[in-house]
C-alpha positions as CSV (number, residue, x, y, z in Angstrom):
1,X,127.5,-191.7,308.3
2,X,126.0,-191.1,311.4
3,X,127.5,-188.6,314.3
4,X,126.0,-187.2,317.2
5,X,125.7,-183.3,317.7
6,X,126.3,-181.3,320.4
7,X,122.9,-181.5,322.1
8,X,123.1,-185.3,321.9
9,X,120.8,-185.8,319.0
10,X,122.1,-188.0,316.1
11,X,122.6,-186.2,312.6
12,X,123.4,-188.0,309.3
13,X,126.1,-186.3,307.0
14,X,127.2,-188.2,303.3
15,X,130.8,-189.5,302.6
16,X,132.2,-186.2,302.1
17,X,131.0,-185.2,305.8
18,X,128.5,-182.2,304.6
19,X,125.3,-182.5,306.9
20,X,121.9,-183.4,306.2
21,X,120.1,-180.6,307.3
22,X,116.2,-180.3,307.0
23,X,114.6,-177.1,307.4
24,X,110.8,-176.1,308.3
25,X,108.8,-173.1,308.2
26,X,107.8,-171.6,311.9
27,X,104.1,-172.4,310.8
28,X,105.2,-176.6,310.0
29,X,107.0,-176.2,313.3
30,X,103.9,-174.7,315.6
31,X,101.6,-177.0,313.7
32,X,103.8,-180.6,314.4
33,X,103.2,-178.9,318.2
34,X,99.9,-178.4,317.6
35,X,100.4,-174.6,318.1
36,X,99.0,-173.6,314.4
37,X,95.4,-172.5,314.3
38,X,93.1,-170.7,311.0
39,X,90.0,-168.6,312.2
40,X,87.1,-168.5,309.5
41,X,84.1,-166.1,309.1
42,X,82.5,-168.2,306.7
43,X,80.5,-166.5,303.8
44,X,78.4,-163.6,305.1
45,X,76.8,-161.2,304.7
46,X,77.5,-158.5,306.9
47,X,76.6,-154.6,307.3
48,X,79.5,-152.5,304.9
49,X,81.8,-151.5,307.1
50,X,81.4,-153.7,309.9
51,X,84.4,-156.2,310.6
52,X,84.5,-159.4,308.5
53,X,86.9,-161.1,310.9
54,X,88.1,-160.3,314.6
55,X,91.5,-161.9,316.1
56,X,92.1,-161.2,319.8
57,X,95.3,-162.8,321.1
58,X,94.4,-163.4,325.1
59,X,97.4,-165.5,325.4
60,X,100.9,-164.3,327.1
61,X,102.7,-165.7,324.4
62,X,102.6,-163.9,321.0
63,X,100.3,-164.9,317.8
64,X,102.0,-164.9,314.4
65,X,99.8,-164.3,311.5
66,X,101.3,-165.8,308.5
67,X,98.6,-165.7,305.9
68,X,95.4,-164.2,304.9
69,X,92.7,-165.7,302.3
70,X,89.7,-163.6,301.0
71,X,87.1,-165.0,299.1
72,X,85.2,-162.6,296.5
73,X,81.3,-161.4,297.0
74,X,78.9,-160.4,294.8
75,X,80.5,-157.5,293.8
76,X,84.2,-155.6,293.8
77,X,84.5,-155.6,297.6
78,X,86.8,-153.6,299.4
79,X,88.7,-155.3,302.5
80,X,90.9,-153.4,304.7
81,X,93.7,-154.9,307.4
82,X,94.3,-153.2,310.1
83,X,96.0,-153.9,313.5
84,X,94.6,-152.3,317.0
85,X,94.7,-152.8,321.2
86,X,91.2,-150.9,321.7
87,X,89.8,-152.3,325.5
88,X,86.0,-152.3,324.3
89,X,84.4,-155.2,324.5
90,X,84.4,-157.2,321.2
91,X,80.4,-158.4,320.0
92,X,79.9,-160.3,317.1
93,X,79.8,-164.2,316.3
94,X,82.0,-166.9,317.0
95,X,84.2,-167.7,314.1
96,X,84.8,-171.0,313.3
97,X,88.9,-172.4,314.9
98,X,90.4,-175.0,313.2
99,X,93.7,-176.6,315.0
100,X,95.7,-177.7,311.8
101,X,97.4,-180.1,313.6
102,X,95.5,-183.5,313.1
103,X,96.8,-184.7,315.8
104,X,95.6,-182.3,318.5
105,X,92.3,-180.5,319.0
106,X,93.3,-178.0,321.6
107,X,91.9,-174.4,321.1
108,X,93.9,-171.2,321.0
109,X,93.5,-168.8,323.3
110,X,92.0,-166.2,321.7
111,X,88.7,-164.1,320.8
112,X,87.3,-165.0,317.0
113,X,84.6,-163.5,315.8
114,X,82.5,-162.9,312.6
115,X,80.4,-159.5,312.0
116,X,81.9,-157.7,315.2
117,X,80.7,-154.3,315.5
118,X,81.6,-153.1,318.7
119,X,85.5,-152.0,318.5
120,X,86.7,-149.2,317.0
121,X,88.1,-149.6,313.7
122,X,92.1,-150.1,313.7
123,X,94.2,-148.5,311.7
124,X,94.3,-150.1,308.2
125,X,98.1,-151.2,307.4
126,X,96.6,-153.4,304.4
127,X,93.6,-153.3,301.5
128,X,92.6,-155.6,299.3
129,X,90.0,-155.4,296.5
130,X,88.0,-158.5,295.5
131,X,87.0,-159.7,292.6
132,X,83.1,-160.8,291.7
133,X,82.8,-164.3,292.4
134,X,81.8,-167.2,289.7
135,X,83.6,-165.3,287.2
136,X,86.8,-167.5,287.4
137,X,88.2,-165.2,290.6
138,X,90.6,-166.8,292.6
139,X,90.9,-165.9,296.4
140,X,93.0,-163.6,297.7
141,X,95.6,-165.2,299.7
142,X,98.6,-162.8,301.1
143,X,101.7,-163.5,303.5
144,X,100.9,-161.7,306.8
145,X,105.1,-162.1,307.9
146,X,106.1,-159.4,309.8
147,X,102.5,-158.8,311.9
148,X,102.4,-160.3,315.4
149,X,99.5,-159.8,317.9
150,X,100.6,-159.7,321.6
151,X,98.2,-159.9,324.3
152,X,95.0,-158.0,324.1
153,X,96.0,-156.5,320.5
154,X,94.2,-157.7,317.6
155,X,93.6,-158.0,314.1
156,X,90.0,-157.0,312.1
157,X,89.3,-157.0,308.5
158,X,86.7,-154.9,307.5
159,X,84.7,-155.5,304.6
160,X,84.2,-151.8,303.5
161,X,81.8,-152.3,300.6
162,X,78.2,-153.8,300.9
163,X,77.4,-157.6,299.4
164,X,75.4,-159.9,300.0
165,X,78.7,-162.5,300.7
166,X,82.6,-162.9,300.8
167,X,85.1,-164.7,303.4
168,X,87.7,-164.5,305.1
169,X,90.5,-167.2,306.5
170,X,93.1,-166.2,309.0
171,X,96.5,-168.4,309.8
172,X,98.7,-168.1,312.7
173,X,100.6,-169.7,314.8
174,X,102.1,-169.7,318.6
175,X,105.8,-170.2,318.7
């Protein structure tokens, strides 16, 4: 049965008049927008203690994080999370951005960088510990719900111990 809602779109409900109702995460929503966006350091091998991955959000609007993927080293690798709103100027890299709408190729508006050394070091809200690649390791991959980067904040993972490789991914999304 079709019927029209209140906003003028139509809606489908069965025989018994329940509604059809499809629900989406706010990352499928951003993305179908072309709003979605993953920032990659790519394997490296960076300094211990110098920042894996760099987020800035320069944008008005604020930048969800939803998820986080770490990909093992060498060795046991210590990564810590941490949030911060330091003014220094970032250095480091360019990370690689990857829209993940297929339909649109439009960049985010934000600073990404790989092996950045210049800001302090935020405050870590989350560690992870790898395991060594090639032995059968999975990646890491964690829900970052909950942490939200307003303009000129930022997000930096740290890789704390020294190897000679290990990524990181980043997912977020504009709403």
């Amino acid at each position: 049965m079709q019927l029209q809602g209140k906003s003028g779109n139509r809606v489908e409900s069965n025989d018994a008049g329940e509604l059809f109702v499809v629900t989406e995460s706010p990352l499928v929503k951003a993305s179908r927008q072309g709003k979605a966006y993953s920032w990659d350091s790519g394997t490296r091998d960076i300094d211990a203690n110098d920042t894996i991955l760099f987020v800035k959000n320069l944008n008005d609007a604020p930048l969800f994080l939803d998820q986080i993927v770490i990909n093992g080293s060498n060795v046991i690798c210590e990564y810590d999370l941490g949030v911060g709103a330091a003014t220094t100027t970032p250095s480091g890299t360019a990370a690689a951005e990857s829209n993940l709408s297929p339909k649109n190729t439009g960049a985010a508006d934000v600073t990404a960088l790989y092996d950045e050394t210049a800001v302090a070091t935020a405050t870590v809200s989350l560690r992870f510990w790898t395991t060594v690649a090639g032995t059968a390791a999975l990646p890491i991959i964690e829900s970052l719900d909950g942490y939200i980067l307003e303009k000129n904040t930022y997000v930096q993972v740290n890789q704390v111990t020294e190897s000679t490789s290990g990524s990181v991914i980043i997912i977020g999304h504009y709403e």
